[in-house]
C-alpha positions in Angstrom: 90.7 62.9 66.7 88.2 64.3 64.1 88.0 67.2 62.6 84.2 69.0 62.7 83.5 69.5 58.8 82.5 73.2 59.9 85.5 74.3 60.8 88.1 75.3 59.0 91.5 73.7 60.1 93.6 77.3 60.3 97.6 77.2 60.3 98.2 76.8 63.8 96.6 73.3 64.1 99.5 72.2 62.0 102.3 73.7 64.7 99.8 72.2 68.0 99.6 75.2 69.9 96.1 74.4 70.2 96.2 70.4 70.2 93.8 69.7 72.5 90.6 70.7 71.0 88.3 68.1 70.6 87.1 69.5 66.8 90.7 69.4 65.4 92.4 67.2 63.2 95.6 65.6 65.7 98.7 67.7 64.7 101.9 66.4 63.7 103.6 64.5 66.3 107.1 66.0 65.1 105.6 69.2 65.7 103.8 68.7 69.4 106.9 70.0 71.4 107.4 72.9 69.0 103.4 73.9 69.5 103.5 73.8 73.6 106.8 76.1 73.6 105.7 78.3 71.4 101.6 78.6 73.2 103.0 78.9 76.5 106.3 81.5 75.7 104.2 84.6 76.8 104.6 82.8 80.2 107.9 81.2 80.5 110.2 83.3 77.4 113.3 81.6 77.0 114.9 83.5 74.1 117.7 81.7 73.8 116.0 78.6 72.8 114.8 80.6 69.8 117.2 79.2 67.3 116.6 75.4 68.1 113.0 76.2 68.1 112.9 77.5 64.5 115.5 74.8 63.0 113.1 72.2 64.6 109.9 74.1 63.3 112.1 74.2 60.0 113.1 70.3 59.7 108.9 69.3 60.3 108.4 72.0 57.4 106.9 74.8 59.5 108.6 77.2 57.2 108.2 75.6 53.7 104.3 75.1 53.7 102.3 78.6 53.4 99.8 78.0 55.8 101.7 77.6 58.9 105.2 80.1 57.9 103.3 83.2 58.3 102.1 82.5 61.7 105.5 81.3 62.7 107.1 84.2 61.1 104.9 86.7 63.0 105.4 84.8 66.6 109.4 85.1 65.6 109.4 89.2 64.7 107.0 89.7 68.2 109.8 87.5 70.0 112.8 89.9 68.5 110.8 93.1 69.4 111.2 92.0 72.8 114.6 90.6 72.6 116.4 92.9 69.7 120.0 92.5 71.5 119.9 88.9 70.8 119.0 88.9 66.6 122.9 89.0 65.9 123.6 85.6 67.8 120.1 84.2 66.9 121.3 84.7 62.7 124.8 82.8 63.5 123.0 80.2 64.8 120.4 79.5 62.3 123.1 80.0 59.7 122.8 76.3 58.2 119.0 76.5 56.9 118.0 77.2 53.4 117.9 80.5 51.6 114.1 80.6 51.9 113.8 79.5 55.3 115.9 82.2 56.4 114.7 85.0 54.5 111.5 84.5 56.4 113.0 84.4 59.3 115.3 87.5 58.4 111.8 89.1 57.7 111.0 88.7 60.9 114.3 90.7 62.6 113.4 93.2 59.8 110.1 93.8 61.1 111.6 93.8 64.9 113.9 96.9 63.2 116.9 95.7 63.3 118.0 93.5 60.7 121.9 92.3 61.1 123.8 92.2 58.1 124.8 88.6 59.1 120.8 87.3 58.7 121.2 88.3 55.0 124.4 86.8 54.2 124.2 83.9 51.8 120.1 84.5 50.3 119.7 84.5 46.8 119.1 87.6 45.1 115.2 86.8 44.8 115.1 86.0 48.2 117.4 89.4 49.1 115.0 91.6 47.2 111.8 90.6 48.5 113.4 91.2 52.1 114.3 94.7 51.1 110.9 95.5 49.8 109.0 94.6 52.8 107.6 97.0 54.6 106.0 97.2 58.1 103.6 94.6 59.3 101.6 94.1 62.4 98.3 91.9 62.8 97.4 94.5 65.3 97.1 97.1 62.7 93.4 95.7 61.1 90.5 93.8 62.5 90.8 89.8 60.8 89.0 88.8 57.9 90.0 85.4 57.6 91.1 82.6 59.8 94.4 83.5 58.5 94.4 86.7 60.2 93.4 85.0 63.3 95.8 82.5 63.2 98.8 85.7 63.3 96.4 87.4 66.1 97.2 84.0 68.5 101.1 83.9 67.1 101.1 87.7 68.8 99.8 86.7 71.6 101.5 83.5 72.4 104.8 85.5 71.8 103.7 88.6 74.2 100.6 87.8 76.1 99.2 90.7 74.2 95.2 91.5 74.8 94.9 93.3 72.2 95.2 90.2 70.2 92.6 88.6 71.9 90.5 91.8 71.6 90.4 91.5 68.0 89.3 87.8 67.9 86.5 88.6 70.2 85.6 91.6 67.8 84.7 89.0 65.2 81.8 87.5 67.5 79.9 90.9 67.0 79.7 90.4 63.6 76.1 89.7 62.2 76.0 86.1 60.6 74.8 86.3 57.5 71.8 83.7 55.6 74.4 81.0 53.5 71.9 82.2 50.6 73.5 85.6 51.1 76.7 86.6 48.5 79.7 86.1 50.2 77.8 84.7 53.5 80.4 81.9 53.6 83.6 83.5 54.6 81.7 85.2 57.2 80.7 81.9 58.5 84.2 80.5 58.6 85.4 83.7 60.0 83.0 83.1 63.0 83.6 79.4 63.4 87.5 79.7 63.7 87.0 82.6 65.9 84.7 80.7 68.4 87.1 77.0 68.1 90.5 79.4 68.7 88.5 81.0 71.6 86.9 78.3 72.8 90.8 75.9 72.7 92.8 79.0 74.1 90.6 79.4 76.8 90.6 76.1 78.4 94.2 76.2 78.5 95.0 79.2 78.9 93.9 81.0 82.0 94.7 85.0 80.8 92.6 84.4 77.9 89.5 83.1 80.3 90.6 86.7 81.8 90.2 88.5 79.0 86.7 86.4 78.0 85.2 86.5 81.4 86.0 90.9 81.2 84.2 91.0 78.2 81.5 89.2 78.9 80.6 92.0 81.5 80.6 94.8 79.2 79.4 93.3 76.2 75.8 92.4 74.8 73.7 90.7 72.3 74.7 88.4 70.1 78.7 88.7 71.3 77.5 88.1 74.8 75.9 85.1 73.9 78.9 83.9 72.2 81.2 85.0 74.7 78.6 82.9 77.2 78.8 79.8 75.5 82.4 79.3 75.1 83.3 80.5 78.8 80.5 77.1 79.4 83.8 75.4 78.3 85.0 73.5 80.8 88.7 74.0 81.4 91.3 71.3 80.9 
């Protein structure tokens, strides 16, 4: 499957929750399984599946390369804000993965508020201080600047079914697109392009987010209208 040189190939095309868009780069087959439980656990949560989830996410190196941990990391602390009575069990279970690996995850059950003293057990002291220091964290809290941001955005919704998420992706089709000749025109133009492919993917398989796009359309206008237009053109899967 190739990958359209405009768009920029964002974290969660490595962990498939968006696998069948025709623009992408095919994920990793190790991670395929991974991808559809995660994209589809804002319909069918099954918390207690959790732990296996993450040690498979962890063996196909979900957790060790940057661009994809952060997005997994968020989907995990949305998961134990809905389920905080089960963080206890959830850090016995994932007990056997590296210091690193669970210190992201521990960040996660620190930024659900409750952080059991057993998910700490056993990091090194770099890895133990840079979970006390973190503070507070919600892609919610700004609107995205980079196809990073968006990438969290879609981990918050996948975990939640969340709107607002998909609000703030939307947002980014409103924004004027800049001449390339103009300074910093570029990351503007990636911006928009990973904002349009993630809408474009989400909505033909996900039915609430053609929801969401098809409400938006009605109230919106101009240049966002005509985005929102064209991707809703999408046939769905």
């Amino acid at each position: 499957m190739p990958r359209h040189p405009s768009v920029p190939l964002t974290a969660l095309a490595l962990i498939c929750l968006l696998a069948a868009s025709p623009v992408r780069a095919a994920p990793p087959p190790a991670l395929t399984a991974q991808g559809e439980w995660m994209a589809h656990f804002y319909q069918h949560p099954q918390p207690d599946q959790l732990p296996q989830w993450l040690r498979e996410v962890a063996a196909a190196g979900g957790l060790d390369q940057k661009p994809s941990r952060f997005p997994v990391m968020i989907f995990t602390a949305e998961v134990a804000k809905r389920f905080p009575e089960k963080i206890a069990d959830w850090c016995r279970a994932l007990g056997n993965l590296s210091s690193s690996q669970r210190a992201s995850i521990a960040w996660s059950f620190k930024q659900a508020g409750k952080l059991d003293p057993r998910c700490s057990e056993g990091l090194t002291a770099d890895d133990l201080s840079k979970l006390e220091a973190a503070k507070p964290y919600s892609p919610l809290s700004k609107q995205p600047t980079t196809p990073d941001d968006l990438d969290q955005l879609w981990a918050v919704f996948m975990a939640t079914g969340n709107e607002r998420a998909v609000d703030l992706v939307i947002e980014v089709l409103a924004v004027p697109v800049p001449d390339r000749s103009t300074p910093g025109s570029v990351s503007t133009l990636l911006l928009n392009a990973a904002a349009k492919w993630s809408l474009r993917a989400n909505a033909r398989q996900h039915q609430a987010v053609r929801n969401i796009l098809e409400r938006r359309l009605r109230s919106s206008q101009g240049k966002q209208q005509d985005e929102l237009a064209a991707i809703l053109a999408t046939p769905k899967d």
